[in-house]
N, C-alpha and C positions, 0 to 999 in steps of 0.2 A: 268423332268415332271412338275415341276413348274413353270419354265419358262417363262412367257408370250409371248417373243417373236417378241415385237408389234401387238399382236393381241389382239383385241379391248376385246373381250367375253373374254379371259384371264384376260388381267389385270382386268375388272370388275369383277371377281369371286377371284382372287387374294387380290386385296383391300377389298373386302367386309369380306372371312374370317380373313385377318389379323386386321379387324376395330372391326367384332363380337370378335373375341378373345382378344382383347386389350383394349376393352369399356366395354365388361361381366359384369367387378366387378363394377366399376362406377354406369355402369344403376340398374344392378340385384340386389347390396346391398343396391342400396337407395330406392329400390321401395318397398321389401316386406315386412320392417317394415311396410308400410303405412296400408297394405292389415293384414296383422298378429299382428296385433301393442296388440291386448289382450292376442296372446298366450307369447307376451315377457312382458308383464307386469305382467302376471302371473311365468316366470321365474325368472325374477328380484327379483319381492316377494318372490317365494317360496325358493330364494336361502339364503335368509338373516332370513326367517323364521327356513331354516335346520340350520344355522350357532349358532341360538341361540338367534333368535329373532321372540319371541314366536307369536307377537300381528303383525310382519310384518312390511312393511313400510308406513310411512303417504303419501299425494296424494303428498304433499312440497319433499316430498325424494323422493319420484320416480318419480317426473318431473325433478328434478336437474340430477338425478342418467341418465334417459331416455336422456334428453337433452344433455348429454354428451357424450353420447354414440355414437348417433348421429351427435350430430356436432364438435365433433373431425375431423370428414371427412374433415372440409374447413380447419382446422390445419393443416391439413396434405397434401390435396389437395395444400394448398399454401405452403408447403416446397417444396412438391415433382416438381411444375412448377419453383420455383425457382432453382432447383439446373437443372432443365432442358439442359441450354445451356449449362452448364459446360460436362453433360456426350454426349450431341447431339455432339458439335464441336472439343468434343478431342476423343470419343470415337466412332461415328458412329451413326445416326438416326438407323440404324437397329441393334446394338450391344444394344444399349439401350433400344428397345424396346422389345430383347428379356426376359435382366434380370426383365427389371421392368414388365412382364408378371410369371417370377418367381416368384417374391416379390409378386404378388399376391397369389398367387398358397399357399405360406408360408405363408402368413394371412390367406388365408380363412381356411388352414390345423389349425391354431391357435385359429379363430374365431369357428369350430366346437368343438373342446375340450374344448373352453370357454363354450359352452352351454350344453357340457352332463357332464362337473363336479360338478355341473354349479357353475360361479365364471364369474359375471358380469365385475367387473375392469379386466378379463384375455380380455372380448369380446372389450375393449375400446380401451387397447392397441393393438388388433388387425385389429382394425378398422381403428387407427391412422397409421399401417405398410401396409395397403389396400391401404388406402388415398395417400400417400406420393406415391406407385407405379401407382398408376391410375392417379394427377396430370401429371407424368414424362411420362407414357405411351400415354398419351393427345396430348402434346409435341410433343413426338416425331413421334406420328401417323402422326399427319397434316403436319410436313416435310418430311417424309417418303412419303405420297402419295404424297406430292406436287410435290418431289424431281424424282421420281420414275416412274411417268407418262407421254406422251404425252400430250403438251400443248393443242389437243382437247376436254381430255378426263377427265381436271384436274377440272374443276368442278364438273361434275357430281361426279367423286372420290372421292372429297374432303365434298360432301354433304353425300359421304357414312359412315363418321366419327359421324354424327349427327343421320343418319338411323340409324347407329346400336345401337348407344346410346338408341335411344327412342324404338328401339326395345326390347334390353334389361328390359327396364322398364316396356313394356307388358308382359315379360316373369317373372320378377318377381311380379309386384301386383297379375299377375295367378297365377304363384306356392304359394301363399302366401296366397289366398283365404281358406277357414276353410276346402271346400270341396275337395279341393289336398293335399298341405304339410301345412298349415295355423297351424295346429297340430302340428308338427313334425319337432322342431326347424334343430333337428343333420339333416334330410334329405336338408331338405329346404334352409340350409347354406351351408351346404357342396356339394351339385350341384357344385357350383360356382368352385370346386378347378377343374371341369374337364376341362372348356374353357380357364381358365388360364393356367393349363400343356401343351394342345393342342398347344395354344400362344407359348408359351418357344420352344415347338417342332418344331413349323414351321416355324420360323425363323432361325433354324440355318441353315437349306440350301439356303437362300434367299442372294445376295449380296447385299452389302452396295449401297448407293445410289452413280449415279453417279458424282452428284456435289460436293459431300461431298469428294471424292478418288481424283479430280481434285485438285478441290480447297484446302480443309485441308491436303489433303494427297499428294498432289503435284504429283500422280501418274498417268501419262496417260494410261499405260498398264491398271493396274488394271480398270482406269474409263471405257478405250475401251470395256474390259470385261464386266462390269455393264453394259452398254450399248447393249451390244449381248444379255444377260441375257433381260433385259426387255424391251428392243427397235428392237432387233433383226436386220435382213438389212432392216428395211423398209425406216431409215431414214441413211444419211449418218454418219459415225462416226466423220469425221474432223469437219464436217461442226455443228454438235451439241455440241463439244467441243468449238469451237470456241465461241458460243454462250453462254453458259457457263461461259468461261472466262471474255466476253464483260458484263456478270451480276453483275460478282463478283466483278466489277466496280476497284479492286485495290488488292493488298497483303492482304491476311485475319488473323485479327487481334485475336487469340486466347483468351484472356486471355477478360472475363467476365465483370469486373468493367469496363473499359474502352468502352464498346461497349454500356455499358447504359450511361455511358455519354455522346459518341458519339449522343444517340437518343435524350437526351435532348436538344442538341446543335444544330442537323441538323434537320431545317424546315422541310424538307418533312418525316421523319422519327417520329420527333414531333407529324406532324398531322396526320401519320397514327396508332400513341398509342393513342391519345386523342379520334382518332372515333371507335380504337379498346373498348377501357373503356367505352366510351359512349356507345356503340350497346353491351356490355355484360352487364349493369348497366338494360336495359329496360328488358332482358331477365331472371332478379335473379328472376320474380314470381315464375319460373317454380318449383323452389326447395320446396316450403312451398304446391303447386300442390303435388309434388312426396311424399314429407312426410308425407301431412295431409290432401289430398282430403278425404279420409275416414273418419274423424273428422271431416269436415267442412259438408260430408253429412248427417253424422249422425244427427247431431241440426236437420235435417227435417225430416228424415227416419229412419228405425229400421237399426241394423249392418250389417245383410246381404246385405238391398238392396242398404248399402252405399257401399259395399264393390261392388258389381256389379257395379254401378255407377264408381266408382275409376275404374276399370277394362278397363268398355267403353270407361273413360274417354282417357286413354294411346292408345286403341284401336283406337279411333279418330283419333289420335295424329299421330300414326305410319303411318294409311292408309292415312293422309293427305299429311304426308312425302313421299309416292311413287312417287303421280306426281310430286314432286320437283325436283325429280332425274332427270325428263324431262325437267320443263321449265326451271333449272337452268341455261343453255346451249342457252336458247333462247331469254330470256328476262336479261336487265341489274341487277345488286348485286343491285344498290342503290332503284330503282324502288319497286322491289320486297320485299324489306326487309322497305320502308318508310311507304307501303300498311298495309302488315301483322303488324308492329308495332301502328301502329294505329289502326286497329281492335283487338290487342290483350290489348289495353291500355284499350281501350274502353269497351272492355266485363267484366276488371277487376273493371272496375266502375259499371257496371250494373249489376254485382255479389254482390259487397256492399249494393247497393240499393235493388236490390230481399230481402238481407238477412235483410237487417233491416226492410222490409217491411211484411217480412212473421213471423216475431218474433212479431210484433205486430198488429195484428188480420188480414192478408191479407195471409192464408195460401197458396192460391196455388199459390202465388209470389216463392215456394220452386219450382219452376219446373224453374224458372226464373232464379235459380241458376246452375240447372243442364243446363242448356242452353248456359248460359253466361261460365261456366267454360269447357265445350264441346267445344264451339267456340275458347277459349283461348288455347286449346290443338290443333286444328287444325291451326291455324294461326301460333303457333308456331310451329307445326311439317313441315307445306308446307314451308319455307322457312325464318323465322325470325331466328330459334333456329340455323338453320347450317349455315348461312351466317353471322349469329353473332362470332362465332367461328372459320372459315376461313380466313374473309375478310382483318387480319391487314397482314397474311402470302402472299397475292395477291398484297399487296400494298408498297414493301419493297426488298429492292434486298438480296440476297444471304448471303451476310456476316452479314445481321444484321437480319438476318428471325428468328433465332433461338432464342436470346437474347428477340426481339418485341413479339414475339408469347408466348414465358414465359411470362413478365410483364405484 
C-alpha cells in the first residue's frame, strides 16, 4: 500500500509524510518556546521555588538556566549530524531514520515528565536526547529522498525536507499561543511524542534505498527490489543499476575518517563543503527568528500582539514555501538562492535600523520591523532556507554524499 511505485502523486505524499514525521521535533520544539516562553519561565521558577527556594530565581539564573535549555539543541544537533554517516553507510538511510524517529518519540516521552514533576535539568537532558535524533534524522532524510526518488522529482522532494520543517514551526508557535496549549506545558509537549511514533511506524515497511543495497550492500537482488518498491516498471531496472554504479564512481570506502579526508583532498568535493558552510552560515538568522521573534516584538507591542506577530511571522514563511515547491524544478539552485539571499540580508539590516530608530522617538518605525522580519521569513521560506540544506547532497557523488552532508 505504500509503495509508490513510480507514481509521481505517491512518492510526493510518501516523502512529505516521512519529512513531516522526521522534522516534527526539529520544527515543533524549537518554535513553542518562542510563542509560550512566560508560561516556561514560570515553571522553571516555580520549580526551584517548590524545591526550597522561597524568593525564586534571579533574571541572571534563569537566563543561564533558559539558555541552556535551549541551546543544548545545537550540542546535540552537531553530535547527532556527526555520527550520521557512521549509521547512514553501515546501517541504511531508512534503518536510521527509523530509530532516530524512536529517539525522538523517548525524548519527548522524557521532556513531558520533566515538566509535570517539574524538574528543569530532567527537560535539558531531554532536549539534548531530541537534539542528537533530529541532527541524525536530518541526515538521513535528505539521503533518503534524494536516494529514493526519480531524478525528475528529486528537487521538488528534496524542498519538501525544508516545508515540513517550517511548517512545523507554524504548528508549534500556534500550539504555544496562551489561547490553545500556551498554558499547558504536559499538553503542549507531549503532542510531539505522536509524529515521532508515527515516524518509527512508517518506516518499517518502507525498503532501504536503492543506492545504498547496490552499493554498500553489494546486493543486486535486494536493490532490484528497492527499485520495484519505489520506481516500479516505469523505468528499467538494469539500466538504473548501471547508472548507480557509474556514480558510485569506484568501491565504497566504509569506514568515516577517511572519507573526510578524502573531502579535504579532492577539489571538487572541497568546494562543494566550502559552499555547503557558506549557504548554511547566511541562513543561522533564522534560529534567533524561531526563538525570539516574540521578544524582539514585544520591545514595541504588548505580549499578545507579539505573539500574533510571531505566529504570522512563520505563517509567511510557510506559505512562501509552497510556491518553491514549484519553481524549484524550473529555475537554477544558484539563481534562486543568490536573489532570496540578498533580500533576506538586506531586510535584516532594515530590521536593525526600524529598531534603533523606533526606540528613539520614531515610534511607528516599530511596524518597520514587523515588515522587515515578515520579508525575512518569506525569502527564506521560498527558497534560501531549503536550498541551503540540499544543495552540498546535489553536488557530490554517492560515496561521499553521506559523510559532505554531515559536516
Amino acid at each position: 500500500m505504500l509503495a509508490p511505485e513510480g507514481k509521481d502523486y505517491k512518492i510526493f505524499g510518501l516523502c512529505f509524510c516521512v519529512a513531516v514525521c522526521s522534522n516534527f521535533m526539529e520544527g515543533y520544539s524549537n518554535s513553542y518556546p518562542n510563542t509560550a516562553i512566560a508560561t516556561f519561565k514560570n515553571y522553571i521558577n516555580n520549580s526551584y521555588v517548590d524545591r526550597g527556594n522561597p524568593d525564586g530565581l534571579s533574571e541572571i539564573a534563569y537566563s543561564w538556566i533558559w539558555s541552556s535549555i535551549l541551546n543544548v539543541w545545537f550540542i546535540g544537533y552537531l553530535i547527532g549530524t556527526f555520527v550520521t554517516p557512521y549509521f547512514t553507510d553501515n546501517y541504511g538511510r531508512r534503518t536510521t531514520l527509523m530509530y532516530a524517529n524512536f529517539a525522538s518519540f523517548i525524548g519527548t516521552i522524557i521532556s513531558t515528565g520533566a515538566v509535570s514533576l517539574p524538574i528543569p535539568e530532567l527537560l535539558f537532558f531531554a532536549r539534548l536526547i531530541a537534539s542528537i535524533s533530529s541532527g541524525t534524522s536530518f541526515g538521513a532524510l535528505i539521503l533518503w529522498i534524494q536516494e529514493s526518488t526519480p531524478t525528475h522529482m528529486r528537487g521538488v522532494t528534496s524542498f519538501l525536507s525544508e516545508t515540513s520543517f517550517i511548517f512545523m514551526t507554524v504548528v508549534g508557535m500556534g500550539f504555544g499561543l496562551d489561547d490553545v496549549f500556551g498554558n499547558n506545558l504536559i499538553v503542549l509537549i507531549g503532542i510531539g511524542a505522536i509524529p515521532a511514533f508515527l515516524g518509527f511506524i512508517l518506516m518499517i515497511p518502507l525498503k532501504e534505498t536503492p543506492k545504498f543495497l547496490l552499493i554498500n550492500k553489494n546486493s543486486k537482488v535486494k536493490c532490484s527490489e528497492s527499485l520495484s518498491f519505489y520506481f516500479g516498471n516505469k523505468y528499467d531496472h538494469i539500466d538504473t543499476m548501471n547508472l548507480i554504479m557509474k556514480e558510485s564512481d569506484e568501491v565504497e570506502t566504509k569506514k568515516v575518517i577517511p572519507l573526510i579526508k578524502e573531502v579535504f583532498k579532492t577539489p571538487n568535493l572541497l568546494k562543494a563543503y566550502i559552499i555547503g558552510v557558506l549557504a548554511l552560515q547566511i541562513i543561522v538568522g533564522i534560529w534567533p527568528i524561531i526563538y525570539l521573534s516574540t521578544d524582539f516584538f514585544s520591545v514595541h507591542f504588548d505580549n499578545l500582539t507579539a505573539q500574533y506577530y510571531s505566529f504570522g511571522l512563520t505563517l509567511a514563511c510557510f506559505f512562501a514555501n509552497l510556491p518553491g515547491l514549484l519553481i524549484i524544478d524550473r529555475f537554477g539552485r544558484r539563481p534562486l538562492f543568490l536573489i532570496t539571499a540578498v533580500i533576506n540580508i538586506i531586510s535584516l539590516i532594515i530590521y536593525i535600523i526600524s529598531d534603533r530608530l523606533s526606540l528613539n522617538g520614531y515610534s511607528y518605525m516599530k511596524y518597520g520591523c514587523v515588515g522587515s522580519l515578515f520579508t525575512f521569513g518569506i525569502s527564506y521560506g521560498i527558497a534560501l532556507g531549503p536550498i541551503a540544506y540540499f544543495i552540498t547532497s546535489e553536488m557530490v557523488p554517492q560515496r561521499s554524499r553521506a559523510v559532505v552532508q554531515s559536516m
